[in-house]
C-alpha beads as a LAMMPS data file, in Angstrom:
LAMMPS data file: protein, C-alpha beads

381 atoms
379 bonds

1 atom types
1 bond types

-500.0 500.0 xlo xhi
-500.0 500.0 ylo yhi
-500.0 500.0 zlo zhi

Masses

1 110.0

Atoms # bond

1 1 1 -181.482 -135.738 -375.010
2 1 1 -178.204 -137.494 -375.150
3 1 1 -176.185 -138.861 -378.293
4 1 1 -178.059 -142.115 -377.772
5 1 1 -181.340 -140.536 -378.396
6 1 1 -182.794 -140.634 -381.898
7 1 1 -185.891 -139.752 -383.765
8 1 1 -187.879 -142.190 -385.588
9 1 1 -189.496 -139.961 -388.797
10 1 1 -188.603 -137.139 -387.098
11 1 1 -185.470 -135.255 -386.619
12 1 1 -182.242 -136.431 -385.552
13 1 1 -180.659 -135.037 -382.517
14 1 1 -176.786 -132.899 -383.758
15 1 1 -173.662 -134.678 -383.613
16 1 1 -170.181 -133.621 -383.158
17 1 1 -169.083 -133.607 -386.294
18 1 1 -170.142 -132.217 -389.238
19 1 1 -171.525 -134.254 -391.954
20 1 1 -171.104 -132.405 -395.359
21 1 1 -173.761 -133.304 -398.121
22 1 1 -172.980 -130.492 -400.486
23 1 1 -169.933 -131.863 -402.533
24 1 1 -170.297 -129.117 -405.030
25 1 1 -167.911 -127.098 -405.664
26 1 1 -166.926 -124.165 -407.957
27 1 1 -164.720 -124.756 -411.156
28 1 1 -160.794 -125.226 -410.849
29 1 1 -160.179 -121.543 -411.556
30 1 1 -161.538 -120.845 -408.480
31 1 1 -159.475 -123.404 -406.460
32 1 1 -157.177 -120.630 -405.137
33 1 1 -160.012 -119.238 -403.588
34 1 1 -162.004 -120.488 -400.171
35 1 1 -163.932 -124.269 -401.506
36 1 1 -167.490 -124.317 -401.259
37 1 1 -168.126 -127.916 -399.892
38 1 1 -170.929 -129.984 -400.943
39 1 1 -170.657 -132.739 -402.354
40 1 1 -175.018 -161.208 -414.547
41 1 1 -173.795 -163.908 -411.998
42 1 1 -174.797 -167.391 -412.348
43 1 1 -176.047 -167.548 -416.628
44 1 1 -176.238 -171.571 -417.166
45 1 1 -177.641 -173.550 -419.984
46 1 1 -180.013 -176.806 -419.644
47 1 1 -178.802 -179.754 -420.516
48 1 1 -175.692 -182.375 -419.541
49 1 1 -173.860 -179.903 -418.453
50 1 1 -174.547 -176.658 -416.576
51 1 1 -171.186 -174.037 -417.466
52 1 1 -171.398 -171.185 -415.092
53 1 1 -170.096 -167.852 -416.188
54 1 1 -169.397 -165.511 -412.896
55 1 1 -168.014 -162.093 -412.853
56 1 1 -164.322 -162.450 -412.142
57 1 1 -162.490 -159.753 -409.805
58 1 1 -161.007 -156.949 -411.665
59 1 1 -157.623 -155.017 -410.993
60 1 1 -158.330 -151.410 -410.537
61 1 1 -157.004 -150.143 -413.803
62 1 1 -159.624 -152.779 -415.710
63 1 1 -162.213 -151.496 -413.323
64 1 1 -161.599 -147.288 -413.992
65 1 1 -160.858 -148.664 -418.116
66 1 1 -164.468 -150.166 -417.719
67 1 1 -166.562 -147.963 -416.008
68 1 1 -164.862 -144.269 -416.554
69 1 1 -167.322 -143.886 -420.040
70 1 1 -170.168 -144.686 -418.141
71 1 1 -169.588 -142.011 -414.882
72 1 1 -170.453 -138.329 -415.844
73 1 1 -169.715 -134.834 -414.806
74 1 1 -172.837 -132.735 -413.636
75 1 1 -172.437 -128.992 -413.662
76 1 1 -175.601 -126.865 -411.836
77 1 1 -176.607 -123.455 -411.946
78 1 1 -178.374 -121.898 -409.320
79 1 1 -180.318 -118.256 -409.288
80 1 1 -178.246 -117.475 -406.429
81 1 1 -175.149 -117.844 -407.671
82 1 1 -173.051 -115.575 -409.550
83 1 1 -173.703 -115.248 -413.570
84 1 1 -170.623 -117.504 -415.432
85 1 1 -170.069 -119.917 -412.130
86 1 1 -171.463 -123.266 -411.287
87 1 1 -171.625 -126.437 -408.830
88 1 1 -169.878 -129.290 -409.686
89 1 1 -170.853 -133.056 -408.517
90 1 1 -171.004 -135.741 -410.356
91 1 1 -173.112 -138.736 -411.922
92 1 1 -173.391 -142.011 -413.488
93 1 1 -175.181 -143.759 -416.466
94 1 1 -178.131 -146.224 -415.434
95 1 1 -179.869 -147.055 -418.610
96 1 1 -179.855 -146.338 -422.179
97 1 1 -182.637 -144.499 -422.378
98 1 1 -180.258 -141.463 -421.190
99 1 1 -180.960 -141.739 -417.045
100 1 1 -178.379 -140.372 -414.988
101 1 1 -178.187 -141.248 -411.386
102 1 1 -177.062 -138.553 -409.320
103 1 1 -177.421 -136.844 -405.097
104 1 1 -180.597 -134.930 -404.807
105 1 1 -178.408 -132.598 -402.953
106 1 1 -176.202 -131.900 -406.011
107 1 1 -179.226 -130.688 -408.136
108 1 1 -181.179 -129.387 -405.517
109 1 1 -182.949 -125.868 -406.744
110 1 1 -180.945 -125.807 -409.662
111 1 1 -181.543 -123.362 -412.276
112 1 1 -179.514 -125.278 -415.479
113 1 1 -177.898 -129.244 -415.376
114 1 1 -175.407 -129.852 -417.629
115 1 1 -173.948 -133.311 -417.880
116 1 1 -170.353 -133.642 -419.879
117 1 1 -169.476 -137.502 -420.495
118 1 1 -166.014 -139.196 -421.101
119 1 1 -165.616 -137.553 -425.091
120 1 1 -166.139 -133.814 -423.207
121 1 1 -169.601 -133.136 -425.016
122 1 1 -172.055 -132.111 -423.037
123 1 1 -175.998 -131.946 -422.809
124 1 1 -178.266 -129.900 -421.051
125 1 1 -180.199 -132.756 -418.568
126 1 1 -183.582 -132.260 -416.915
127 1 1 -184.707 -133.255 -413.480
128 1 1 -186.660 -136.864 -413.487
129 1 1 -187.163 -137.114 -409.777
130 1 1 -185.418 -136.797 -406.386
131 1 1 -185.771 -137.544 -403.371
132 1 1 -184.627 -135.731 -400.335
133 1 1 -184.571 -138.536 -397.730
134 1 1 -182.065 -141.242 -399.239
135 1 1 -180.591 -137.803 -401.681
136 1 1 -180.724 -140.301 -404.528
137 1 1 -181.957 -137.844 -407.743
138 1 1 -182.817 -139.106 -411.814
139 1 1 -181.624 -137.267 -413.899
140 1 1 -181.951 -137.262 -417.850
141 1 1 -180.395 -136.507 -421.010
142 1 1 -181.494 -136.596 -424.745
143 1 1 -178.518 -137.418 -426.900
144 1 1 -177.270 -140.108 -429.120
145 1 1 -177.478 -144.118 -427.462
146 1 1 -174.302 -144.442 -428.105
147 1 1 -173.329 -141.536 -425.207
148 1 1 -174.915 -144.246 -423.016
149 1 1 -172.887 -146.686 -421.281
150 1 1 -174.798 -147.739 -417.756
151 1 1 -172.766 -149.213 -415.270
152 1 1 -174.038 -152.643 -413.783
153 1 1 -176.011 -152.280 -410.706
154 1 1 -174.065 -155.039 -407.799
155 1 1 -175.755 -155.995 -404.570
156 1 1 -174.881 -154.211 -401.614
157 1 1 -175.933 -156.693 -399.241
158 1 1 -173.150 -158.694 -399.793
159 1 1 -170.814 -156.515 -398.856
160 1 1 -167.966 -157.269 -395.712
161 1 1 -166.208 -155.144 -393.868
162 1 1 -162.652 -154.747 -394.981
163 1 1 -164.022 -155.815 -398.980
164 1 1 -161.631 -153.793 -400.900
165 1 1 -163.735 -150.844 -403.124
166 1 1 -162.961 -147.694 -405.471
167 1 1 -164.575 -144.543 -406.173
168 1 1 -165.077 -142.398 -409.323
169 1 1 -165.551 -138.682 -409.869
170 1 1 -164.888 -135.354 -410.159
171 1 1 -163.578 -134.215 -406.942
172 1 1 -162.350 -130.833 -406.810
173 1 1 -162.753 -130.273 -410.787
174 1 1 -160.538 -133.167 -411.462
175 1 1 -162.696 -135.336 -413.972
176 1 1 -162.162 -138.953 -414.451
177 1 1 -160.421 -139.683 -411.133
178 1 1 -160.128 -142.800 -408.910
179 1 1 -159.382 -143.391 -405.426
180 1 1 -159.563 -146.750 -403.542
181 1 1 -159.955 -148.448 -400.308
182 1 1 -162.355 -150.919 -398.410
183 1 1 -165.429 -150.955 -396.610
184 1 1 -165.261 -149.624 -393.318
185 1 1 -168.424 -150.378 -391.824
186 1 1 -171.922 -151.157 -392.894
187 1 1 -175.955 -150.084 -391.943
188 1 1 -174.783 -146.454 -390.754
189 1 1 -177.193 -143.938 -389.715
190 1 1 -176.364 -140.924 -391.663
191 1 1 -178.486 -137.580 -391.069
192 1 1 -180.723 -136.181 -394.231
193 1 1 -179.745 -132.985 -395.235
194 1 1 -182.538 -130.873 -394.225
195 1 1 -185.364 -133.161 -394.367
196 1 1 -185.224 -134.010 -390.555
197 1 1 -184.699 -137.514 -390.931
198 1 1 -181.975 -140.133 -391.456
199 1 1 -180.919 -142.875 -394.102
200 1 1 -180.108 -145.780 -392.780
201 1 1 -178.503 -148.617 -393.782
202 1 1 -175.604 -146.404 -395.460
203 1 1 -171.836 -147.506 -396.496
204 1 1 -168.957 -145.982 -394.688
205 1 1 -165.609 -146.389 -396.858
206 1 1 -162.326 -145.149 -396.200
207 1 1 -161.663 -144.539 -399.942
208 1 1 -161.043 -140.552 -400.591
209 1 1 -164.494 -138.753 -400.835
210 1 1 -163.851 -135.033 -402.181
211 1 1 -165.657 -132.046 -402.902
212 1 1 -167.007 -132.843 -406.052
213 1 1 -167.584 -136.893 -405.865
214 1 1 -171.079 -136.949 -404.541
215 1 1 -173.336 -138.599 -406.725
216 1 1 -170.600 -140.854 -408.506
217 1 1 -170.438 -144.514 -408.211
218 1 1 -168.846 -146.770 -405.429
219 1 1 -167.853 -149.917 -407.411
220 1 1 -166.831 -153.342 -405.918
221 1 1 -164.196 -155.282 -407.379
222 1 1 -166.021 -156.423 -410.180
223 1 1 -166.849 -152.849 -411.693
224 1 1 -170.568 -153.431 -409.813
225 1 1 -171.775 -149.901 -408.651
226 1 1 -172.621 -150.721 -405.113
227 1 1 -173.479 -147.485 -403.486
228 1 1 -173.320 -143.546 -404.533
229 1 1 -170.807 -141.641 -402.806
230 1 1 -172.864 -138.183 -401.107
231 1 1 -171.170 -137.115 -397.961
232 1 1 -168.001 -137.044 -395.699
233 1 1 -167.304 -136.796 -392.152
234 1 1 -165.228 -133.686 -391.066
235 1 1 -164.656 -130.650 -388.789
236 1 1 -163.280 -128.897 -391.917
237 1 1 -164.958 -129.987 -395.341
238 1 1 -161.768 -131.970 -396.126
239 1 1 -161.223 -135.697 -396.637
240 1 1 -160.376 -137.106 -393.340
241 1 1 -160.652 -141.041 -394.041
242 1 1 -164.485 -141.279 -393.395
243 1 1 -167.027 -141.306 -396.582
244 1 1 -170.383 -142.459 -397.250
245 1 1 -172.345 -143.800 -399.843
246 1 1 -176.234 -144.324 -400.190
247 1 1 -176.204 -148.146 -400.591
248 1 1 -177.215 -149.810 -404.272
249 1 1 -180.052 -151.624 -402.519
250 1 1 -181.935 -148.587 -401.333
251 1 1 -180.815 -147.327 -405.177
252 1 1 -182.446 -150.304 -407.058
253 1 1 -185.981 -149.695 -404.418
254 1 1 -186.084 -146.061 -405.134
255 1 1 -184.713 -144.949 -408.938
256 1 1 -187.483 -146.900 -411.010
257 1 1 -189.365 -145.316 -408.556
258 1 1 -188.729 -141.774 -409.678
259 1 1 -188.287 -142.516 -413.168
260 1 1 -191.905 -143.539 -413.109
261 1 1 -193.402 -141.570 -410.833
262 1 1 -191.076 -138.448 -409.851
263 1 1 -191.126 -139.172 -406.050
264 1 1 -191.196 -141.872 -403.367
265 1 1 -193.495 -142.600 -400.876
266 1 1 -191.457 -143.645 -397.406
267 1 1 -193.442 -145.668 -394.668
268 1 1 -193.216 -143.823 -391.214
269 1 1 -193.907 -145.276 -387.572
270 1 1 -194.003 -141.611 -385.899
271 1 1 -191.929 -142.065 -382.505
272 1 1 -188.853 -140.293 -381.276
273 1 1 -187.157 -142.131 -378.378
274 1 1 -183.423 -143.491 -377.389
275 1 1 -181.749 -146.787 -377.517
276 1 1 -181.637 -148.855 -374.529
277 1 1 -178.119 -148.412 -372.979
278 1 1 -176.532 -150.016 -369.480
279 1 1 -177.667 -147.490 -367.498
280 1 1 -181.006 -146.987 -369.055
281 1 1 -181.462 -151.097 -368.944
282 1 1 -180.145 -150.739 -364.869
283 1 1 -182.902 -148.608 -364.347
284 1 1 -185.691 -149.843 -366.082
285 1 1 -185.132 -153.539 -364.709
286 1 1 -184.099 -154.883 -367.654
287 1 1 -181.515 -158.071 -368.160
288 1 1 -180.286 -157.123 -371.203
289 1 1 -178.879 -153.376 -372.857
290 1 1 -181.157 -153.828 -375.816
291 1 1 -184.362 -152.325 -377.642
292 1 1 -185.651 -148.932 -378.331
293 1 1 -187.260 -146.977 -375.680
294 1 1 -190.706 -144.653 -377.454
295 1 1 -190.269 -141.227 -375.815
296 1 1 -192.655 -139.502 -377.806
297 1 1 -195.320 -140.502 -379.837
298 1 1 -196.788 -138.312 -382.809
299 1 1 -200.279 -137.362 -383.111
300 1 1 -202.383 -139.129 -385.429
301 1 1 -199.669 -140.859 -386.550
302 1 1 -199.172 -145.014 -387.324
303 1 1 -197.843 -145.472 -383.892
304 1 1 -200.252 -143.428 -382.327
305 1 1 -203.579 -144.885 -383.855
306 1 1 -201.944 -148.373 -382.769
307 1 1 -202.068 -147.708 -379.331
308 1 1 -198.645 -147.480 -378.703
309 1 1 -197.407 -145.256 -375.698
310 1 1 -194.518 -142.285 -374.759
311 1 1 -192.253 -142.457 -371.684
312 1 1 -194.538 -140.636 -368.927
313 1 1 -191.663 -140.117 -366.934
314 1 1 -188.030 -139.414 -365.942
315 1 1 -185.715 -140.521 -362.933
316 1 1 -182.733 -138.416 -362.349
317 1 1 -179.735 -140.752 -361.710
318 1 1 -176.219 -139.067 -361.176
319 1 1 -177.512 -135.850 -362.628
320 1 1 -178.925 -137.185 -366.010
321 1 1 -182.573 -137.396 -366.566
322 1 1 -183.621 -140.573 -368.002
323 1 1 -187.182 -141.181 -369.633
324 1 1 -189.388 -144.008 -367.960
325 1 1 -192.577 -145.672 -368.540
326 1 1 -192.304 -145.839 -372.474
327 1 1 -193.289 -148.937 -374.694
328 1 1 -189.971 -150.649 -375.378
329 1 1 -189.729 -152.263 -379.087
330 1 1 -188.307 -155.530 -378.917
331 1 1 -188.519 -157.271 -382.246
332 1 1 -189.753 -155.735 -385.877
333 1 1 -191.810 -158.669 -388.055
334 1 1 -189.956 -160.947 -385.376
335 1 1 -187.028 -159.804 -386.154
336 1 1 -184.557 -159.080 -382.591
337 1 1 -184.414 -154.668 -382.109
338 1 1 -180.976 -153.728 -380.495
339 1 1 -181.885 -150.298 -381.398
340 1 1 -182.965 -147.971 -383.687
341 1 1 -181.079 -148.729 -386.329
342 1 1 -182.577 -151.929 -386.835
343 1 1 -186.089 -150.916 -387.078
344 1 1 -184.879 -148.103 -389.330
345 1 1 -182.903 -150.529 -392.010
346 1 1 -186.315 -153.041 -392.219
347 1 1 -188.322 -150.308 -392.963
348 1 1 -185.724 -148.946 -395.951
349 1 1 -185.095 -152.696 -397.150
350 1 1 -188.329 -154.331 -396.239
351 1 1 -191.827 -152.124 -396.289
352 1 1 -193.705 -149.378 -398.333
353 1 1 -196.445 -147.588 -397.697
354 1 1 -199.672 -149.591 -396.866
355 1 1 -197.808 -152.577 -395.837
356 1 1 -198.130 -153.857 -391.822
357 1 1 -195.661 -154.064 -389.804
358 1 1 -195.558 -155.750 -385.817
359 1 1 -193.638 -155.032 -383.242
360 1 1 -193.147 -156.528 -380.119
361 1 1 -193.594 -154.185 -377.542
362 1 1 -192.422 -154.192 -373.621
363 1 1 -195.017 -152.770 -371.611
364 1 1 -195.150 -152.809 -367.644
365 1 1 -193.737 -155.941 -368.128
366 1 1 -195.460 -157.901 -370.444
367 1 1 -194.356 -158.227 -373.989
368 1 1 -197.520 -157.937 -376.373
369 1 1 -197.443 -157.562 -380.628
370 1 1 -198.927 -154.588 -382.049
371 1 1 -199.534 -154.534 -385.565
372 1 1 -199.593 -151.160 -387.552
373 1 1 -200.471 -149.677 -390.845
374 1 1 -197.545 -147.784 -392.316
375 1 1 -198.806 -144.410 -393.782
376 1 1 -196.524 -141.711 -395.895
377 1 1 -193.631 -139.763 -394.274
378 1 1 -194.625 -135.958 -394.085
379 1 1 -192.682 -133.907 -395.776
380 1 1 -191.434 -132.168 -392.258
381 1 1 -191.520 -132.613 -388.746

Bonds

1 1 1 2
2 1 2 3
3 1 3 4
4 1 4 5
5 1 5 6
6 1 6 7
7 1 7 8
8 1 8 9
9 1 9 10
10 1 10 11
11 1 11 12
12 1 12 13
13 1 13 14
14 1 14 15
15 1 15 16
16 1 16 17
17 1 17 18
18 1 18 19
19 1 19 20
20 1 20 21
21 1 21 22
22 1 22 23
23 1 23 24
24 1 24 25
25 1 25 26
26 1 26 27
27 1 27 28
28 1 28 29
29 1 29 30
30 1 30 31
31 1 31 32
32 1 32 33
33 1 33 34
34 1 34 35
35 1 35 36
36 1 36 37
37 1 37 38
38 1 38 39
39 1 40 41
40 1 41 42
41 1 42 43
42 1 43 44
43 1 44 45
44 1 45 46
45 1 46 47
46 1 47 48
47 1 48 49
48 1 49 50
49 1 50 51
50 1 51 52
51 1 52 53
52 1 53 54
53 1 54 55
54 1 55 56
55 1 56 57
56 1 57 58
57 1 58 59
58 1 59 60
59 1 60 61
60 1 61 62
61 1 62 63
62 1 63 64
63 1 64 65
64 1 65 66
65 1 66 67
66 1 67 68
67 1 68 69
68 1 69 70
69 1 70 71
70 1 71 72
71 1 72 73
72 1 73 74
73 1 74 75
74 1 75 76
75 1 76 77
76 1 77 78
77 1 78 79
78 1 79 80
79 1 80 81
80 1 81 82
81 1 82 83
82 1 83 84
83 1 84 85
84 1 85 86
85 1 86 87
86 1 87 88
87 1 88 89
88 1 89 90
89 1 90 91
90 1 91 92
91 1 92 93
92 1 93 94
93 1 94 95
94 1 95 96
95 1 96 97
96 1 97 98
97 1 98 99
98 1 99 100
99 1 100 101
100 1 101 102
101 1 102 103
102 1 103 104
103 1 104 105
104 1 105 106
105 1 106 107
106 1 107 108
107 1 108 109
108 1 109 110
109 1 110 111
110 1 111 112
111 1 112 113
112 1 113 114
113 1 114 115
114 1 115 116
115 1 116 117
116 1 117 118
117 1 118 119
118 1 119 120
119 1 120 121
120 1 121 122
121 1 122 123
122 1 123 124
123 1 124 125
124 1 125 126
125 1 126 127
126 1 127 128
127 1 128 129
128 1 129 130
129 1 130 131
130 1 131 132
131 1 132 133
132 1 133 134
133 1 134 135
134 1 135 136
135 1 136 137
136 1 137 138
137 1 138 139
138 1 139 140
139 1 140 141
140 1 141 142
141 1 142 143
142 1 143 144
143 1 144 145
144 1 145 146
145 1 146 147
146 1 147 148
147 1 148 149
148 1 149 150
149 1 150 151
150 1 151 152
151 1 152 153
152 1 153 154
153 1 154 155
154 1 155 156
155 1 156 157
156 1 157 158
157 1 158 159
158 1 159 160
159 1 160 161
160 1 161 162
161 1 162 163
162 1 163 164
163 1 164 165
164 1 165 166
165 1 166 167
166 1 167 168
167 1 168 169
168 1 169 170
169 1 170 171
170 1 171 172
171 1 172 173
172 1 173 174
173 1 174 175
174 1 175 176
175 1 176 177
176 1 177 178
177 1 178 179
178 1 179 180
179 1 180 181
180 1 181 182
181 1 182 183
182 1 183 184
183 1 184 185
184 1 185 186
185 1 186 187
186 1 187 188
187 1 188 189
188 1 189 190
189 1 190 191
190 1 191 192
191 1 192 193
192 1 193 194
193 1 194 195
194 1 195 196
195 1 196 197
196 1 197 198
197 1 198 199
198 1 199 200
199 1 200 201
200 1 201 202
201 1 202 203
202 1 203 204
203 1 204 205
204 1 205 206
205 1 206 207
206 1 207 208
207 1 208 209
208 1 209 210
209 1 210 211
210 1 211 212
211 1 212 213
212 1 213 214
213 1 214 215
214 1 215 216
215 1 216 217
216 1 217 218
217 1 218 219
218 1 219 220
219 1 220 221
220 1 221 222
221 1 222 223
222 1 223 224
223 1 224 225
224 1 225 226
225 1 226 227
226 1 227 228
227 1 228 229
228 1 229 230
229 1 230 231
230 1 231 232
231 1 232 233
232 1 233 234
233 1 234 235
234 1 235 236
235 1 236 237
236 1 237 238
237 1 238 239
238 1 239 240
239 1 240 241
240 1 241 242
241 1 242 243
242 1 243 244
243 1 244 245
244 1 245 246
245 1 246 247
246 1 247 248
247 1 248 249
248 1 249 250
249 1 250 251
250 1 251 252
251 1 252 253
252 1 253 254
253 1 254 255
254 1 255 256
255 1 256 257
256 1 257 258
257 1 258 259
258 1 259 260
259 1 260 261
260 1 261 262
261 1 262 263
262 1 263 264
263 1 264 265
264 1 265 266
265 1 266 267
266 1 267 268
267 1 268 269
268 1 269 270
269 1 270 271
270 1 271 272
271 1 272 273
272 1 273 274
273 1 274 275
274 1 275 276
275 1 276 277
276 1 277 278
277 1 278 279
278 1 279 280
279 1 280 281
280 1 281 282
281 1 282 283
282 1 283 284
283 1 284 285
284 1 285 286
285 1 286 287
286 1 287 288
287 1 288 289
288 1 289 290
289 1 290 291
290 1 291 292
291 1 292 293
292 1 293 294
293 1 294 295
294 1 295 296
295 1 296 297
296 1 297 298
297 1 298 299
298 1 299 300
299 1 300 301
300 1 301 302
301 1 302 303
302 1 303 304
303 1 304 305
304 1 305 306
305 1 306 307
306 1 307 308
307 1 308 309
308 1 309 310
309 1 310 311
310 1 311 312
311 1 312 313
312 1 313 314
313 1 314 315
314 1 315 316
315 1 316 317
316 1 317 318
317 1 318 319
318 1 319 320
319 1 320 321
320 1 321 322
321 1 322 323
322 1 323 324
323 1 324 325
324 1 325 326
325 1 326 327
326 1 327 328
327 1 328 329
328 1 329 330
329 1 330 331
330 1 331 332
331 1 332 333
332 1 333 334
333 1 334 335
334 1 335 336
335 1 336 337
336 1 337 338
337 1 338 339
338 1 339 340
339 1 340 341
340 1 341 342
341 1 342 343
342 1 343 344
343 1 344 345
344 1 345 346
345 1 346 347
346 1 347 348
347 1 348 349
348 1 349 350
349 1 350 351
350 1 351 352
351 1 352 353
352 1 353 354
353 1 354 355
354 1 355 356
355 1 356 357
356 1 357 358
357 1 358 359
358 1 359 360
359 1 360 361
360 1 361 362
361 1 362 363
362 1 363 364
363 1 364 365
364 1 365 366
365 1 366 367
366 1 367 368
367 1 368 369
368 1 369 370
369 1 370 371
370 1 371 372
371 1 372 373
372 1 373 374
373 1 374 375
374 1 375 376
375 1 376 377
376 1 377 378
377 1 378 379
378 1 379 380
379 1 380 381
């Protein structure tokens, strides 16, 4: 399968470069040594007049003065690793009832958390929830409310490309520090760390992501967190001017989620195919490049009990094997499919388990709505 072809809750097919999840790293006596890599608008008042109060853009020195007490450093043991070291990510305040959002991939199998806040105490934290497939993780701490200084939650929807941003962390040991930049790009398709799947709908910034950031803020311009910074692209581990960050959105749908009940459900459709590209559209006798052609569709699964159908087929053309005689998704809840991504984002944004979902399917020519009932992700392919 080519780099157009994608997995829809099931694996993702390898890409050329590698995306690093694990900003962890070991502490700064170590740096001489090999690094591990891992990773209230619109208040009014009745009456004559209506006054509206609206967040005003920050500099970045007010933004780092007014959010640095509220970001935190997260230290992790793991029975693996060697007695007196640790991982190092990092972490942010969400409420004041001592949650701590964080990457699932920072405290994944850990041993011990330790969180150390602005004032250099530090408390040992226990795992709330996490969950593998958008590597969002609660974390908590009992101390004093007055350690507790959550950072305002902005809307990541509203982001543009080319919207200036700034990050917070610890990267490489260095607590407290701040880089800037703007949004690259928006709704990328970024590969789970080894849960087979992907998160869509993810930030890509060109503000310096380092060993150590993941699981800090990304703030806009009003000191809003608007995404969690969790992996770089790189053929080396280093910064190279592409990071990432799990969108505040997706945040805001999943954290209450496992603060209240230690895991989230994810709705599934249960097809792997490819997006519909030139050559793909030439030979299937289509007008336009657009839509997602079903390769394969999963036993038992939503897909499959709807009566939805694989490619049969494939027609070599200049050497390549292309799949034919698949359903081809058109439209998701009538909204237009160019290709994966787009079915991938609704379901994030839009659906939960039990909900329906209908997609307009291309089949032998005729375009026909299917409706299905979205069940629970498995846990593996």
């Amino acid at each position: 399968m080519d780099k157009a072809s994608v997995i829809v809750g099931t694996a993702l097919g390898s890409t050329l470069v590698l995306i690093v999840f694990a900003f962890v790293i070991m502490p700064p006596d170590t740096l001489s040594r090999e690094l591990i890599v891992s990773n209230g608008q619109g208040i009014g008042t009745v009456g004559e007049t209506t006054p509206i109060y609206e967040k005003r853009y920050l500099s970045l020195v007010e933004i780092f003065e007014q959010s640095e007490s509220g970001v935190v450093r997260v230290n992790v043991q793991r029975e693996a690793q060697i007695i007196g070291t640790s991982s190092l990510g990092s972490g942010f305040v969400f409420d004041t009832f001592g949650h701590i959002i964080t990457n699932s991939h920072v405290v994944a199998d850990a041993e011990k958390i330790v969180v150390t806040f602005l004032d250099g105490r530090s408390y040992n934290a226990q795992l709330v929830g996490s969950d593998l497939f958008t590597d969002i993780a609660v974390i908590k701490v009992n101390a004093e409310q007055t350690q507790f200084h959550p950072i305002s939650l902005g809307d990541s929807s509203q982001l543009k490309v080319g919207e200036q941003i700034a990050a917070i962390g610890n990267p490489f040991g260095l607590s407290g520090s701040m880089t800037s930049g703007i949004v690259s790009q928006l709704g990328r398709l970024l590969p789970a760390q080894d849960s087979g799947f992907s998160i869509p709908d993810v930030i890509q910034t060109d503000a310096a992501i380092n060993p150590g950031n993941s699981g800090g803020p990304l703030l806009n311009m009003k000191g809003e967190v608007i995404g969690i910074n969790t992996a770089i692209q790189s053929a080396s581990g280093e910064f190279t001017g592409v990071g990432f960050a799990i969108p505040s959105r997706t945040l805001m749908k999943i954290a209450p989620t496992l603060i209240q009940d230690k895991e989230y459900h994810h709705p599934w459709l249960g097809i792997s195919g490819r997006d519909i590209d030139p050559d793909l559209a030439n030979i299937l006798n289509l007008t336009d490049a657009k839509g997602f052609l079903i390769v394969t569709v999963i036993e038992d699964s939503p897909a499959s009990k709807a009566g939805l159908h694989g490619s049969i087929e494939t027609k070599e053309i200049d050497g390549a094997n292309y799949p034919i005689g698949g359903d081809i998704i058109l439209s998701v809840d009538g909204k237009e499919v160019r290709q994966i991504d787009d079915i991938l984002i609704h379901l994030q944004r839009e659906k939960s388990v039990g909900d329906e979902i209908v997609l307009e399917i291309l089949r032998e020519g005729r375009t026909t709505n299917f409706v299905l009932l979205l069940e629970e992700r498995p846990n593996s392919n």
